[in-house]
C-alpha positions in Angstrom: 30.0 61.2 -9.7 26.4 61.1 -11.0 25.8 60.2 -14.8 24.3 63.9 -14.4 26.8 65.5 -13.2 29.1 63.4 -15.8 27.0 65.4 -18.4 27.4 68.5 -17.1 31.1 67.7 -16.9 31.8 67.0 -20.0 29.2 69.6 -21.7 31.5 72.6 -19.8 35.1 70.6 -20.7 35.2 69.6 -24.2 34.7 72.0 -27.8 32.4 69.1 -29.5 28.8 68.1 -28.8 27.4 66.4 -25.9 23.6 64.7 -26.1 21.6 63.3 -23.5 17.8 63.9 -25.0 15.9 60.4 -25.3 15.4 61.0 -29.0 19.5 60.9 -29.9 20.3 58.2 -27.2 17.5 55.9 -29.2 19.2 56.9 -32.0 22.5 55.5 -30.5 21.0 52.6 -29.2 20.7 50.6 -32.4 23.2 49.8 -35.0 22.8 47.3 -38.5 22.3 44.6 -35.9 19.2 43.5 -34.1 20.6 44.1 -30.8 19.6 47.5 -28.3 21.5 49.3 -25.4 20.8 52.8 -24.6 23.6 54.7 -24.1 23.6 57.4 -21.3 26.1 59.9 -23.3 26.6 60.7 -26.7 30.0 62.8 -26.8 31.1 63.8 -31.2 34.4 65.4 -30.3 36.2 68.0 -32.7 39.3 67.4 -31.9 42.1 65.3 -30.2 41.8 66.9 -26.9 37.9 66.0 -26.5 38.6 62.5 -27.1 41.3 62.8 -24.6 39.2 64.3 -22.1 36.1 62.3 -22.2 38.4 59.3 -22.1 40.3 60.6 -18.6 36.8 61.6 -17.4 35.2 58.3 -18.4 38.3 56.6 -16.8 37.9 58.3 -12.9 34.3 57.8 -12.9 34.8 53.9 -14.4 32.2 54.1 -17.2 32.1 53.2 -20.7 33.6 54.6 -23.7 32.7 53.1 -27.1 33.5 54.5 -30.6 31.1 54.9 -33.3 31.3 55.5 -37.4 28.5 55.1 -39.0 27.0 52.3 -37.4 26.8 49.9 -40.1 27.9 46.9 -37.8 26.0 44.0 -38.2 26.8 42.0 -34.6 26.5 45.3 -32.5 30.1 46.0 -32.2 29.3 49.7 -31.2 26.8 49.3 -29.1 27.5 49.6 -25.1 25.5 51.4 -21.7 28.0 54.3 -20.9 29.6 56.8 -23.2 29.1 56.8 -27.6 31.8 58.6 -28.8 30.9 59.5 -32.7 34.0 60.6 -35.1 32.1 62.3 -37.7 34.2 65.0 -37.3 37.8 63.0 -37.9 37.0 63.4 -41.2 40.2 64.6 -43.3 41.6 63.0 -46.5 45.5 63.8 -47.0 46.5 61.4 -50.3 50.3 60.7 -50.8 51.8 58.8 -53.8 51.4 55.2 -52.2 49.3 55.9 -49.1 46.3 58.0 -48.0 46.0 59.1 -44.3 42.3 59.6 -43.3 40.2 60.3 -40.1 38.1 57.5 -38.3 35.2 59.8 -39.5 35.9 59.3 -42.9 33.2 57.3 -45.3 34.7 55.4 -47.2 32.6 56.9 -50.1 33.9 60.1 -50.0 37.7 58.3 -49.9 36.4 56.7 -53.1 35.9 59.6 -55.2 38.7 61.4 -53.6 41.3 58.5 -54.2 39.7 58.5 -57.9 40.3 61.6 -58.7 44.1 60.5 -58.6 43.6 57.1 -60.7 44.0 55.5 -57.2 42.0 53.1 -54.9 41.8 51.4 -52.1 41.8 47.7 -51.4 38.9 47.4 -48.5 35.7 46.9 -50.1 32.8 45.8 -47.7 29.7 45.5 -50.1 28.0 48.4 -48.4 31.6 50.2 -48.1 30.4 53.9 -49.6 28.3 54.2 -46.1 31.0 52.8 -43.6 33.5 54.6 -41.5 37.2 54.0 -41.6 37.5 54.1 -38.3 35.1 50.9 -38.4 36.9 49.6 -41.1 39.8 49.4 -39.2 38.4 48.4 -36.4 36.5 45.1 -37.4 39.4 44.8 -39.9 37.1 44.8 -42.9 37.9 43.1 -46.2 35.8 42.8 -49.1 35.8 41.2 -52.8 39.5 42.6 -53.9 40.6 40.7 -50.6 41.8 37.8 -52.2 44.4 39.8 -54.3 45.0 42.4 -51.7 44.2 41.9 -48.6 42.4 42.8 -45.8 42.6 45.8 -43.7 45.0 44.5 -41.7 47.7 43.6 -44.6 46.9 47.2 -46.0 47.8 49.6 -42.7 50.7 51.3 -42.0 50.4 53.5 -39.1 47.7 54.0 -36.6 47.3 57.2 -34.4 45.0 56.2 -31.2 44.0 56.8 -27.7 44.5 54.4 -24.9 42.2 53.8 -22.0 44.0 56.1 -20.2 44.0 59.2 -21.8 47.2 58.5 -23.3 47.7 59.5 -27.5 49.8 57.0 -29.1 51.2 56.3 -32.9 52.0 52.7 -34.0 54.5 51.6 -34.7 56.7 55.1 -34.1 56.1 54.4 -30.3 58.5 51.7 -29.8 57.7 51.0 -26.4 54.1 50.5 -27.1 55.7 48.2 -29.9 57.8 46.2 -27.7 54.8 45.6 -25.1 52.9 44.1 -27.6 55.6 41.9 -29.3 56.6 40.6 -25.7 52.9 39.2 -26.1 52.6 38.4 -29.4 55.7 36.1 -28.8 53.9 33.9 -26.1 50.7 32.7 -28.1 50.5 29.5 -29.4 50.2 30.4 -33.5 49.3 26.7 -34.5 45.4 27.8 -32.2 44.8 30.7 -34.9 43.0 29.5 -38.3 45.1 29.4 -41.2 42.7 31.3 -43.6 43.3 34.4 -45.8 40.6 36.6 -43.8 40.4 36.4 -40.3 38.6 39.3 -37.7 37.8 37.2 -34.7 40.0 38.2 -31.1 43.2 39.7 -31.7 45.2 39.1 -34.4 48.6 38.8 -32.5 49.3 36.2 -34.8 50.1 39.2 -37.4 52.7 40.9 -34.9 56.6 39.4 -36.3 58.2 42.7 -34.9 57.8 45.8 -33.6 57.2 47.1 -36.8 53.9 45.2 -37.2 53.0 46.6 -33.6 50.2 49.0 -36.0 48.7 45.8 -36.7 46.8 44.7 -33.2 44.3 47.2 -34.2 42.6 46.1 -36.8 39.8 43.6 -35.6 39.9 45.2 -31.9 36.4 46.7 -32.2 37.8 50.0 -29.9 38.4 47.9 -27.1 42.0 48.7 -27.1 42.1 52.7 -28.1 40.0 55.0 -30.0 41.3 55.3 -33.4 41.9 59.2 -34.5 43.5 58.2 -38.0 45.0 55.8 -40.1 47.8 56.0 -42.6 46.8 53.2 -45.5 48.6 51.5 -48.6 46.8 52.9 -52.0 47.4 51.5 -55.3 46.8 52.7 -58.7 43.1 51.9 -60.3 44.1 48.8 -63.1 43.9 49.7 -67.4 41.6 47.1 -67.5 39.7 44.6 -66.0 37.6 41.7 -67.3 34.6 40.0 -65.2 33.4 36.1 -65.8 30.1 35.5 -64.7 29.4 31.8 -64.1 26.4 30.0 -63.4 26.6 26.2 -61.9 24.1 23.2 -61.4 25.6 22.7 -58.1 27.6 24.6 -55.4 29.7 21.9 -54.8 31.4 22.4 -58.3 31.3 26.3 -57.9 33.2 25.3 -54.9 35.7 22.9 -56.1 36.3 25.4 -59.4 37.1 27.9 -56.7 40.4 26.5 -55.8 41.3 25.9 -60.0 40.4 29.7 -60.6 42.5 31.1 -57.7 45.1 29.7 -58.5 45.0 32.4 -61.6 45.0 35.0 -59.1 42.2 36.9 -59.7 41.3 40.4 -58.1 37.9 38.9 -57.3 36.2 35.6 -57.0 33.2 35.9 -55.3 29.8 34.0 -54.9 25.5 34.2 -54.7 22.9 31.3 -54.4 19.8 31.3 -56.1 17.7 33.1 -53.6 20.1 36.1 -54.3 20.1 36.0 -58.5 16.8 36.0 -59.1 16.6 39.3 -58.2 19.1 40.4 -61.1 18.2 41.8 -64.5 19.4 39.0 -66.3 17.8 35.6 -67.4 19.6 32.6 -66.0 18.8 29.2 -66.6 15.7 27.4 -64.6 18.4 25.1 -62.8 21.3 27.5 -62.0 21.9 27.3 -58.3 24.7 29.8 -58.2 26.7 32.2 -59.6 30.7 32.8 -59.4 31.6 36.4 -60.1 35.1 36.3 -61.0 37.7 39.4 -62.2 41.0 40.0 -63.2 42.9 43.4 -63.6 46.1 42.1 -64.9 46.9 39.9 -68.1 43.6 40.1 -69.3 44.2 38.7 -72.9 45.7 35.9 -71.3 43.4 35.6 -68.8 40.6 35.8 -71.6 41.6 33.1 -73.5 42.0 30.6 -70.9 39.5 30.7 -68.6 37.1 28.3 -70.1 39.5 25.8 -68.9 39.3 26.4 -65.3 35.4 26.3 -65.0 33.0 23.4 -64.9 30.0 26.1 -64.9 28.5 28.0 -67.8 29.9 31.0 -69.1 27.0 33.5 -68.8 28.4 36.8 -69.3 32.2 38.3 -70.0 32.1 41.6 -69.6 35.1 44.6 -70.8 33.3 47.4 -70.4 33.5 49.4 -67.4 30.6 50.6 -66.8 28.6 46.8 -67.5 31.4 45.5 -65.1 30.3 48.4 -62.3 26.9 47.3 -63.0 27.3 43.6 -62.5 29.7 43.9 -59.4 26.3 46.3 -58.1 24.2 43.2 -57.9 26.5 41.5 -56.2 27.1 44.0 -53.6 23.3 44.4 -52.9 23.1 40.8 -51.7 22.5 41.8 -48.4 19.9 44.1 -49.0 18.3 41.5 -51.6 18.8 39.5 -48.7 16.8 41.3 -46.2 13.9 41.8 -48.8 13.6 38.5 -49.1 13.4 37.3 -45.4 10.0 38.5 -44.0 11.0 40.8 -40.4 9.2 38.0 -38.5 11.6 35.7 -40.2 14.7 37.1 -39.2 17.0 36.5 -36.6 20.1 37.5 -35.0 23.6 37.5 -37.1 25.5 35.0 -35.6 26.5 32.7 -38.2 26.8 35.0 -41.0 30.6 34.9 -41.5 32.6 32.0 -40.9 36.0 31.5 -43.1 37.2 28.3 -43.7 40.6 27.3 -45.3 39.9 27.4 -49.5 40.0 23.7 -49.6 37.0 23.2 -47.4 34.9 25.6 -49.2 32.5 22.4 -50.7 32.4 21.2 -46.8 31.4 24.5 -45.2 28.4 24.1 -47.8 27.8 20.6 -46.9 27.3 22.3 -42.9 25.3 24.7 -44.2 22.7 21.9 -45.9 23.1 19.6 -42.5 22.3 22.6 -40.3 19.6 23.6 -42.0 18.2 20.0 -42.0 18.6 19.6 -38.3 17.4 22.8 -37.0 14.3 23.4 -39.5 15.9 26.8 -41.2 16.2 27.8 -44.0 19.6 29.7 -45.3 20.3 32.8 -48.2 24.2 32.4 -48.9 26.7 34.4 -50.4 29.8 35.9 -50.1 33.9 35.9 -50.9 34.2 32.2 -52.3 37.8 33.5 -53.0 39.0 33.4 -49.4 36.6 30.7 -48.0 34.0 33.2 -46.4 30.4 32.8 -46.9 27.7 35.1 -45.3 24.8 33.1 -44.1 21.0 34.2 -43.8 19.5 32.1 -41.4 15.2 31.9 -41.9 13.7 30.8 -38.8 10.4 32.4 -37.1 11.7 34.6 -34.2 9.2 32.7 -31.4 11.8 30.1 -32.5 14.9 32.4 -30.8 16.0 30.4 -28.4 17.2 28.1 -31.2 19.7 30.5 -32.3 22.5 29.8 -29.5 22.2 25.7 -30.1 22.7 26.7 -34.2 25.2 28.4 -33.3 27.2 26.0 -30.9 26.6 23.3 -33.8 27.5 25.5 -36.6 31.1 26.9 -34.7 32.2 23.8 -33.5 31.8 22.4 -36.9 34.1 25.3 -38.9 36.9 25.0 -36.0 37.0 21.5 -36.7 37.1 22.5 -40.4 40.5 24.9 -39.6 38.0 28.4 -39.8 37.6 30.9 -37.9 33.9 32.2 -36.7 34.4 35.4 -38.1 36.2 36.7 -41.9 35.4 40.5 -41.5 32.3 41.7 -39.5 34.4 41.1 -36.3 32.8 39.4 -33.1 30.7 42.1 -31.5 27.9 41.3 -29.2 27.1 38.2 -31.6 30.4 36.0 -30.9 32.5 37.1 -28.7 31.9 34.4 -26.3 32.8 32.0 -29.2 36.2 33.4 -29.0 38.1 31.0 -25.9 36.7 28.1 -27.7 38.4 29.3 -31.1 41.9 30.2 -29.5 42.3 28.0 -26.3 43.1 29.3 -22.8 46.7 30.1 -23.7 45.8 32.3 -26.5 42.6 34.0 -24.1 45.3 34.8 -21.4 47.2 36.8 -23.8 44.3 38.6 -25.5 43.6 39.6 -21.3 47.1 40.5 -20.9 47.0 43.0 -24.2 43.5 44.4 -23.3 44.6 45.4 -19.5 48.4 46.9 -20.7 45.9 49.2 -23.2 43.1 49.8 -21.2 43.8 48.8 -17.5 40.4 49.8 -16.4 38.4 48.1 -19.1 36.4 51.5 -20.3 36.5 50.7 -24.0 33.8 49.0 -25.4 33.5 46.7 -22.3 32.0 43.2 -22.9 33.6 42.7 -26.1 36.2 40.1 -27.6 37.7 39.2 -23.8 34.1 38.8 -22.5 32.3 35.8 -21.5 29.1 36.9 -21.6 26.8 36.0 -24.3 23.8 38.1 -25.9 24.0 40.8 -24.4 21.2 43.3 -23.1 17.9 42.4 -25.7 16.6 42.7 -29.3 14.8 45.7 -30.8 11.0 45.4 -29.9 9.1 42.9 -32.0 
């Protein structure tokens, strides 16, 4: 059938939108990365049984489907040539006494203010969290800076309603045959390939599935390529009494590093980290030699906490902060790092994110550092870091002129084959996308690849969803935005 006639189709079949017009697939064609593909199809389904349809449609004439929130991606994880399928309109909010059960349209903003309303919160937090989807959430199995106390998106699910590549609605982990399927493959991956860190978005996480109770948990990370996520059912918890936030400035990121693994040790709810490039840009005064910052917070014990905390840090003791509204403040510049980021790096300047995420086991913080210094002296860049120092996963702004491009896949080679010897993983929470994904046999091994194929084919057997992601090959795909 012609794409044309694939548009008509679809307009006549299904109660939600359908766009075609060059303005909207332009639109579509870009998300927070500095990748393009035009789409042919933009479908924003009302309900179950558009999803379903555009699915079975997309499925007989063998082109793409490929789910969309709010596009904040930053390796072009919703980005593909056939079929966008925006959730806006999954947008429902039920909240329960210890879980929430939200839409894949959802913003997490708006599940903010809801969940606050009932002293309640919950525990994903990307930095620019009040503008993602849930849906995306899930799907590159998002974290944040409360990770370190309560996981990741993954630890936090508890039921996932979805639709497979073939049309077919199915609820983890109620459907216990779905369950079984994927435990028979969870059980024949070799566990001792997958990183031991505490944040880990890269492939599959099969490595999470025990029983078929943890069947739920295969989508988180999976970038849509194994269903379409409808809704979620996720953990809440109660907001804390009080909280108390250390701001520490250090000489050195090597002792901000080797602190790290002092202070969690305290468990904190936060421990989290910015270079220099990123706190000059805060309202605040630091010394002339401060080369970082640590950002650490606890919500529980904090008298305790309070009085013996100086004797975990080497650094300087710039700010302890009570007060909630000062803390919401501070934990603000902290969460604008990317953006301070991007103000700082000329357009020019900027290059692909490829890098920007590795996780490496707590102990090897000060050598994931140490890289970072060598890569920059054998390649010519320049890097803006920050990140979760807590779980070992620090974002990295590479500065290079963009006539220099080419450079980025021989950075990148260096810079991955470097954190797997270190025991990391190339990617803590913005998944693997267009950026990585060819990264991911080298991370895992054969043995672990075959299985990720063997799960991807049992969910969608005609590889429609989100194509040329995680069990792809290919690297780079399609081009950048025009320069």
């Amino acid at each position: 059938m012609k794409i044309s006639e694939i548009r008509k189709l679809l307009k006549n079949l299904i109660s939600g939108d359908v766009y075609w017009d060059k303005e909207i697939l332009e639109f579509y064609s870009v998300d927070a990365s500095l990748y393009q593909i035009f789409p042919k199809i933009i479908v924003i389904p009302k309900s179950e049984k558009d999803v379903i349809t555009t699915i079975k449609i997309a499925n007989k004439n063998k082109i793409s489907v490929t789910a969309r929130g709010a596009g904040t991606g930053l390796v072009g994880n919703s980005l593909n040539e056939g079929i966008i399928i925006d959730l806006r309109n999954f947008d429902s909010i039920n909240i329960q006494k210890n879980f929430v059960e939200i839409g894949a349209g959802v913003q997490k903003g708006s599940l903010d203010k809801a969940l606050k309303k009932k002293h309640k919160f919950s525990a994903p937090n990307p930095s620019i969290g009040p503008y993602c989807a849930m849906g995306g959430i899930i799907g590159n199995n998002a974290s944040g800076s409360k990770t370190i106390k309560y996981g990741s998106t993954l630890e936090n699910l508890i039921e996932i309603t979805f639709i497979d590549g073939k049309g077919k609605k199915i609820i983890l982990p109620q459907n216990q045959t779905f369950g079984k399927k994927i435990l028979r493959i969870a059980k024949k991956i070799d566990v001792s390939k997958f990183p031991k860190v505490s944040k880990n978005s890269c492939g599959y996480r099969l490595d999470s599935i025990n029983s078929v109770q943890d069947a739920h948990k295969i989508l988180a990370g999976s970038e849509g390529t194994l269903g379409i996520i409808l809704s979620a059912k996720m953990k809440i918890r109660s907001l804390p009494k009080k909280r108390l936030l250390f701001v520490v400035e250090y000489q050195s990121v090597y002792d901000a590093a080797s602190d790290c693994l002092k202070i969690s040790k305290s468990k904190p709810s936060g421990l989290e980290f910015v270079d220099r490039d990123t706190l000059v840009n805060f309202d605040f005064e630091f010394k002339k030699n401060t080369k970082c910052l640590l950002f650490v917070e606890y919500d529980t014990n904090i008298d305790t906490k309070s009085k013996s905390f100086a004797k975990l840090v080497s650094g300087k003791i710039s700010k302890k902060i009570t007060k909630e509204k000062e803390i919401e403040k501070w934990w603000k510049y902290r969460d604008l790092a990317l953006s301070f980021s991007l103000k700082s790096i000329k357009f020019q300047d900027r290059v692909p994110h490829i890098i920007e995420d590795a996780t490496v086991p707590l102990e090897k913080l000060g050598e994931l550092f140490s890289l970072i210094e060598k890569t920059n002296k054998k390649f010519h860049t320049k890097t803006i870091m920050y990140g979760h120092a807590g779980n070992g996963n620090i974002h990295v702004r590479i500065i290079s002129k963009r006539k220099k491009i080419f450079l980025i896949d021989e950075i990148s080679k260096y810079y991955f084959e470097h954190v797997f010897k270190l025991g990391g993983s190339i990617t803590g929470e913005h998944g693997d996308g267009i950026a990585r994904s060819w990264f991911i046999p080298k991370q895992y091994g054969p043995k672990n690849f075959k299985a990720f194929i063997e799960l991807k084919k049992m969910l969608d057997p005609s590889n429609i969803l989100n194509p040329n992601k995680i069990t792809s090959h290919k690297k780079h795909l399609k081009k950048l935005e025009p320069l």
